[in-house]
SEKOL-261307 format. One record per residue (C-alpha): residue in one letter; x, y, z. Coordinates in nm, 2 decimals, decimal comma. Example, Ala and Ser with C-alpha at 12.3 -4.5 7.8 and 13.67 -1.06 7.14 Angstrom:
% residues 2
('A'; (1,23; -0,45; 0,78)) ('S'; (1,37; -0,11; 0,71)) 
//
This chain:
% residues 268
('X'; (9,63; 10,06; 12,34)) ('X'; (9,67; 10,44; 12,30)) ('X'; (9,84; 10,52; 12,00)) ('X'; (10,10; 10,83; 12,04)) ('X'; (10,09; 11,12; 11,82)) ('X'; (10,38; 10,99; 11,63)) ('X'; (10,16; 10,69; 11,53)) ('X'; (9,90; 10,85; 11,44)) ('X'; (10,06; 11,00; 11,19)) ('X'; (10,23; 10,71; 11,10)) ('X'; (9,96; 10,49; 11,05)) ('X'; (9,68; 10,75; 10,93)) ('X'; (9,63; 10,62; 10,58)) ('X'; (9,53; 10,28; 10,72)) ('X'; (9,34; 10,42; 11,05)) ('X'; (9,10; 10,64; 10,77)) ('X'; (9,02; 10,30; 10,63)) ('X'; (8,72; 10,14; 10,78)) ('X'; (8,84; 9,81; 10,71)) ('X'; (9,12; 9,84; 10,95)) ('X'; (9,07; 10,15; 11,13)) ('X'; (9,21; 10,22; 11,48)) ('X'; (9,16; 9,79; 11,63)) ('X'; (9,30; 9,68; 11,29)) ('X'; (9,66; 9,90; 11,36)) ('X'; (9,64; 9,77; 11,69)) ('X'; (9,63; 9,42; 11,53)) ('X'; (9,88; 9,45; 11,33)) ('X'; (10,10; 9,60; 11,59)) ('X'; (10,03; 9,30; 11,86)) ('X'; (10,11; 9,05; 11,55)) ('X'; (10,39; 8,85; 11,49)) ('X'; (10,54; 8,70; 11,16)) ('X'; (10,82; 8,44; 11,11)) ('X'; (10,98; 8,50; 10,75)) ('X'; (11,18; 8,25; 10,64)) ('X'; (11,41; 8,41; 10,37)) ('X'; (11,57; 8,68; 10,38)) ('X'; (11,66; 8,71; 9,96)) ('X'; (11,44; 8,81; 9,66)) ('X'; (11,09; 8,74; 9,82)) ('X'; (11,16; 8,83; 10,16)) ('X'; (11,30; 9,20; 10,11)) ('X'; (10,99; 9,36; 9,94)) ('X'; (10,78; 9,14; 10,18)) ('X'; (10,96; 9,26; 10,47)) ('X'; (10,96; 9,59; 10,38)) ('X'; (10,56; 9,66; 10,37)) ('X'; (10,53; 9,46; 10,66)) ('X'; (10,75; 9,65; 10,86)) ('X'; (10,63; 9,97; 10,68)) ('X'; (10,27; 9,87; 10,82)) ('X'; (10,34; 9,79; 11,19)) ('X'; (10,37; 9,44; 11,20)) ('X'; (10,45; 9,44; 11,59)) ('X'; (10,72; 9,14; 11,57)) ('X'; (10,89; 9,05; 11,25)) ('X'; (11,11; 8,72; 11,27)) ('X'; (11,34; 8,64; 11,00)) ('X'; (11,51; 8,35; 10,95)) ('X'; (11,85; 8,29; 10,67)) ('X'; (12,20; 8,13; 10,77)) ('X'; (12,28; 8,30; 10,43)) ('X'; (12,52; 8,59; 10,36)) ('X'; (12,51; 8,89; 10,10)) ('X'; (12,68; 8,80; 9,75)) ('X'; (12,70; 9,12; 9,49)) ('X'; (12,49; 8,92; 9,27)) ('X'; (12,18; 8,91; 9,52)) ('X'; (12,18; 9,30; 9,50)) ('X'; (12,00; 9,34; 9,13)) ('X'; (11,67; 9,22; 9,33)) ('X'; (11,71; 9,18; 9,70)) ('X'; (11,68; 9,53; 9,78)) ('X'; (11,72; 9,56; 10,14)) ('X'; (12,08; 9,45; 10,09)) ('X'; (12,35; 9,72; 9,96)) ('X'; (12,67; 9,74; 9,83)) ('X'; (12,77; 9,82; 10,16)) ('X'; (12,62; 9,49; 10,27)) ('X'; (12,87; 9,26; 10,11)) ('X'; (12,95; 8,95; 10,32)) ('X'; (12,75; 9,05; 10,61)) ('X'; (12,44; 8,83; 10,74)) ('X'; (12,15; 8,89; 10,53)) ('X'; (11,94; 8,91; 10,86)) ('X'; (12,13; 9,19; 11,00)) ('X'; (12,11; 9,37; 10,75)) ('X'; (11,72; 9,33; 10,69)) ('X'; (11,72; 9,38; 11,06)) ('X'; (11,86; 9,73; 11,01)) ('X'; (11,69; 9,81; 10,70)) ('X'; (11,31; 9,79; 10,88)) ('X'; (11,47; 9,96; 11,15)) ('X'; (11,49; 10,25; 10,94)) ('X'; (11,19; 10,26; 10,81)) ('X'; (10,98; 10,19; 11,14)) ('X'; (11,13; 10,17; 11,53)) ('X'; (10,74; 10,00; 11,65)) ('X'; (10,88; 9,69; 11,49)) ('X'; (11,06; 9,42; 11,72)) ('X'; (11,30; 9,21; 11,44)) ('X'; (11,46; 8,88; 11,62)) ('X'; (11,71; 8,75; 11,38)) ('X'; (11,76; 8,35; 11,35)) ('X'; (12,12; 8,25; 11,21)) ('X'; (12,02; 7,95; 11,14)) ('X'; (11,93; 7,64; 10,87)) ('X'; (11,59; 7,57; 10,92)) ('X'; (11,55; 7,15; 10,96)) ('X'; (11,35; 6,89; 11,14)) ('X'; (11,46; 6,96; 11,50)) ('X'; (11,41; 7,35; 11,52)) ('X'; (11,12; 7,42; 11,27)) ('X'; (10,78; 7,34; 11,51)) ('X'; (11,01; 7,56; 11,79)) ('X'; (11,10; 7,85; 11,56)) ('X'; (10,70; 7,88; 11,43)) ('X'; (10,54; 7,82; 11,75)) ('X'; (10,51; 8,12; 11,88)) ('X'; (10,44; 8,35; 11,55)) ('X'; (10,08; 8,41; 11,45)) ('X'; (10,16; 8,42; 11,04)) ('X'; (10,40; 8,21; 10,83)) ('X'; (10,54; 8,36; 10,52)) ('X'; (10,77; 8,13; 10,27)) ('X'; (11,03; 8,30; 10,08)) ('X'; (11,26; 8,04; 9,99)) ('X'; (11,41; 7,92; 9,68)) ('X'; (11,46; 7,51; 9,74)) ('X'; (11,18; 7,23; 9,76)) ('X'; (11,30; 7,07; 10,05)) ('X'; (11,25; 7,36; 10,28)) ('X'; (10,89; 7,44; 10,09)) ('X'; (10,77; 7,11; 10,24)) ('X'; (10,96; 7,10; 10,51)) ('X'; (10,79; 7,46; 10,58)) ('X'; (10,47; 7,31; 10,49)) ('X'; (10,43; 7,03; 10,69)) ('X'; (10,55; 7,20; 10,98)) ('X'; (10,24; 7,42; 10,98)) ('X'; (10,02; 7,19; 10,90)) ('X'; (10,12; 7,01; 11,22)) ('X'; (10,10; 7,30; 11,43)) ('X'; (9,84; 7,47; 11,24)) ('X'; (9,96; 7,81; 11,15)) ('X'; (9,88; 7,98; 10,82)) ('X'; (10,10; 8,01; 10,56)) ('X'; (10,19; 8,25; 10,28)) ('X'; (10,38; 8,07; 9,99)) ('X'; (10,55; 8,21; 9,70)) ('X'; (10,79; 8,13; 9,48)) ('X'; (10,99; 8,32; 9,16)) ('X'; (11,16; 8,16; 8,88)) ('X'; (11,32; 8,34; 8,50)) ('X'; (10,97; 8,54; 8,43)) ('X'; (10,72; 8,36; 8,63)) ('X'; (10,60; 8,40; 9,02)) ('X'; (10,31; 8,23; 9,18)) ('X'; (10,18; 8,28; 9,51)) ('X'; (9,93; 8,08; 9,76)) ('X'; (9,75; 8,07; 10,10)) ('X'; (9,75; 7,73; 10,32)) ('X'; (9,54; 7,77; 10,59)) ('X'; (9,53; 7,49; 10,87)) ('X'; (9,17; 7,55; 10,96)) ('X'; (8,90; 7,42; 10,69)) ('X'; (8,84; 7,27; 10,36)) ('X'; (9,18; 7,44; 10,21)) ('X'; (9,44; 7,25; 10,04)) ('X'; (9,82; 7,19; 10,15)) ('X'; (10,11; 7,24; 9,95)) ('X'; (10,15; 6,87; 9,92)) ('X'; (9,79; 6,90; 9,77)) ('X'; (9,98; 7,05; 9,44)) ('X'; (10,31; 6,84; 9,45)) ('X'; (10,30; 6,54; 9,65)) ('X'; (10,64; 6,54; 9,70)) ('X'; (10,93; 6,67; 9,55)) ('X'; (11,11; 6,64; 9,24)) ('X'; (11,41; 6,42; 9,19)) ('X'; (11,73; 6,60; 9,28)) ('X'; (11,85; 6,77; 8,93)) ('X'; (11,52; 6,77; 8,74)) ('X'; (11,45; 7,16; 8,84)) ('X'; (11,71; 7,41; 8,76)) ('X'; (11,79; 7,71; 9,00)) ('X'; (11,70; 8,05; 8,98)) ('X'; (12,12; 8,06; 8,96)) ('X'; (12,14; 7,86; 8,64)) ('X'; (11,81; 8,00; 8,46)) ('X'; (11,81; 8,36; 8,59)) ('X'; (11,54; 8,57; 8,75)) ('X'; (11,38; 8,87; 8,65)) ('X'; (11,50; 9,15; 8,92)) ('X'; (11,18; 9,33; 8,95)) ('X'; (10,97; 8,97; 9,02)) ('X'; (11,02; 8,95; 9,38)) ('X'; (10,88; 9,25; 9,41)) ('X'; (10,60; 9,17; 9,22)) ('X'; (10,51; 8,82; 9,48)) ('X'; (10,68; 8,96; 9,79)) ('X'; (10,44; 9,32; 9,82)) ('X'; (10,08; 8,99; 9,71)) ('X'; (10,25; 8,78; 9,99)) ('X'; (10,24; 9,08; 10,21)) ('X'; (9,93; 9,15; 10,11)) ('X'; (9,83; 8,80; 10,21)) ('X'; (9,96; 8,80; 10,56)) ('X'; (9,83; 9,13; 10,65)) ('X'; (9,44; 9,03; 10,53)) ('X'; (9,54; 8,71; 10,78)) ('X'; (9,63; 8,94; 11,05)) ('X'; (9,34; 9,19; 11,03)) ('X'; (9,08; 8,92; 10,93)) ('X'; (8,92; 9,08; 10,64)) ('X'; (8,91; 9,06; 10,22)) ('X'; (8,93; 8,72; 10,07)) ('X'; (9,31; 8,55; 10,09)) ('X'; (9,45; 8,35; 9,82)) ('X'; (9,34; 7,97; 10,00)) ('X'; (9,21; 7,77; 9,78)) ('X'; (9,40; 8,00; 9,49)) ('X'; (9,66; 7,97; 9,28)) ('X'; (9,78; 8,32; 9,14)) ('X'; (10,04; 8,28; 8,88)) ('X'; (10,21; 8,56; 8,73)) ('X'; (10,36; 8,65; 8,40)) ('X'; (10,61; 8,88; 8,39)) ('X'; (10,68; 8,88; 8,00)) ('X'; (10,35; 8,93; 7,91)) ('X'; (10,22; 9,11; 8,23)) ('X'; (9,92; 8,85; 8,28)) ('X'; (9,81; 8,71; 8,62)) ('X'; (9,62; 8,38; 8,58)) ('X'; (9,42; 8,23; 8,86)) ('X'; (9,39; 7,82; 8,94)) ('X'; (9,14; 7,67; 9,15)) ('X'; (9,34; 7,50; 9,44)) ('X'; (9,10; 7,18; 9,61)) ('X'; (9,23; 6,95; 9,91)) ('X'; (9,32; 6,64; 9,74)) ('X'; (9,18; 6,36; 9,94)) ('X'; (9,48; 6,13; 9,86)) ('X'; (9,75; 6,40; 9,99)) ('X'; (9,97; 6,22; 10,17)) ('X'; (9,98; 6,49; 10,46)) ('X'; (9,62; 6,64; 10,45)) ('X'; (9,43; 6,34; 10,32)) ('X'; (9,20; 6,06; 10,45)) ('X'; (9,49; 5,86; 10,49)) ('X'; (9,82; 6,07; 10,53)) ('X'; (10,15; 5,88; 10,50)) ('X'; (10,29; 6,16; 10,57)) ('X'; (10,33; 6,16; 10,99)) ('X'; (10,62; 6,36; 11,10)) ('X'; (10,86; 6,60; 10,96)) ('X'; (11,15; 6,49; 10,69)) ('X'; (11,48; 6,63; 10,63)) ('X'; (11,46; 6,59; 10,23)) ('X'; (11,83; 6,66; 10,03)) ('X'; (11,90; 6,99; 9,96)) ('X'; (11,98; 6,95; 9,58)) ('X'; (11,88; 7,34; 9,51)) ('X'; (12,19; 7,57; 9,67)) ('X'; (12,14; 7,89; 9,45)) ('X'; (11,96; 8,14; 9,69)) ('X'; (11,71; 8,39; 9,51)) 
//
């Protein structure tokens, strides 16, 4: 493609970079990524990938904007108040970049629509707030083998991942086979979040999905990285394929997609 002059000004901090240069922008701007969430992680991530060209940004929440989500989810406003919280991330990368195409799903994610709605994106980015849709997310592309960019926030702590379907990498079942009994975990709602954190793991799971995209650096699959808000430490884990996961083992029990109960209703 021939970028116009407008884009080449645009996109001239990353064009001068020889580790995307002028076939990386292009890259970026024939990608597509699905973002499921549009709340605490998916604003900050949204915002850098529309700010860096992604070419089609999907994002997916049936939710709508509550006063409280505005002390973190920052492409929301006052103004915002009771609309869709996809329209109004929709209009909020508009501003900031009219190369990006944003299609807008109004819709719960489950079972029957989940292989359709990631089938056609090259990236996956998680940005909910409940287990049930974590594995429901991950076993989808695990099935249909599409990389993945997890993250998740709770009080002071955030922690972020790559699954990649390809290789020796673990799944998200690799860490917690399943999930916790409905109850056990409270929501961010009844223990709180820090407002800045999302900010924090949205802009690494950017980060993640772009290094996907472009094909270079070294992602977080295989990695753990936890951080601390309180007392501003990251911490690493060594993430290995556990060989009795029940999705991505040697002997998966794990064969198809399952709606688990949603027992976690507070949205980030």
């Amino acid at each position: 493609m021939e970028f116009s002059s407008e884009q080449i000004k645009r996109y001239a901090r990353h064009i001068i970079l020889p580790e995307v240069g002028g076939e990386g922008q292009e890259r970026l701007l024939s990608s597509k990524v699905l973002l499921i969430g549009a709340g605490g992680l998916g604003a900050p991530c949204g915002y850098y990938l529309g700010a860096a060209g992604i070419g089609t940004l999907g994002i997916v929440d049936f939710d709508t904007v509550d006063l409280s989500n505005l002390q973190r989810q920052i492409w929301h406003g006052t103004n915002d108040v009771g609309r869709y919280k996809v329209d109004s991330a929709k209009d909020s990368i508009e501003r900031i970049n009219p190369d990006v195409r944003v299609v807008t799903y109004k819709e719960k994610i489950c079972s029957e629509n989940i292989k359709e709605l990631i089938s056609g994106y090259d990236v996956v980015i998680d940005a909910t707030d409940n287990f049930p849709t974590r594995y429901l997310i991950n076993d989808a592309c695990h099935f249909i083998k599409k990389p993945l960019v997890y993250g998740s926030i709770f009080r002071f702590d955030g922690q972020a991942t790559v699954f990649l379907p390809e290789g020796d990498g673990p799944c998200y079942r690799c860490l917690f086979p399943s999930p916790p009994p409905p109850g056990l975990v409270p929501s961010c709602q009844e223990a709180g979040v820090l407002g800045v954190l999302p900010g924090v793991i949205g802009a690494i799971q950017a980060n993640e999905a772009i290094k996907i995209i472009l094909g270079v650096g070294r992602t977080l699959n295989g990695r753990l990285l936890i951080y601390d808000a309180l007392d501003m430490k990251f911490t690493e884990m060594k993430l290995r394929k556990d060989k009795t996961c029940p999705l991505c083992g040697e002997n998966p029990s794990v064969l198809d997609l399952i709606d688990y109960e949603q027992f976690c209703e507070a949205r980030q």
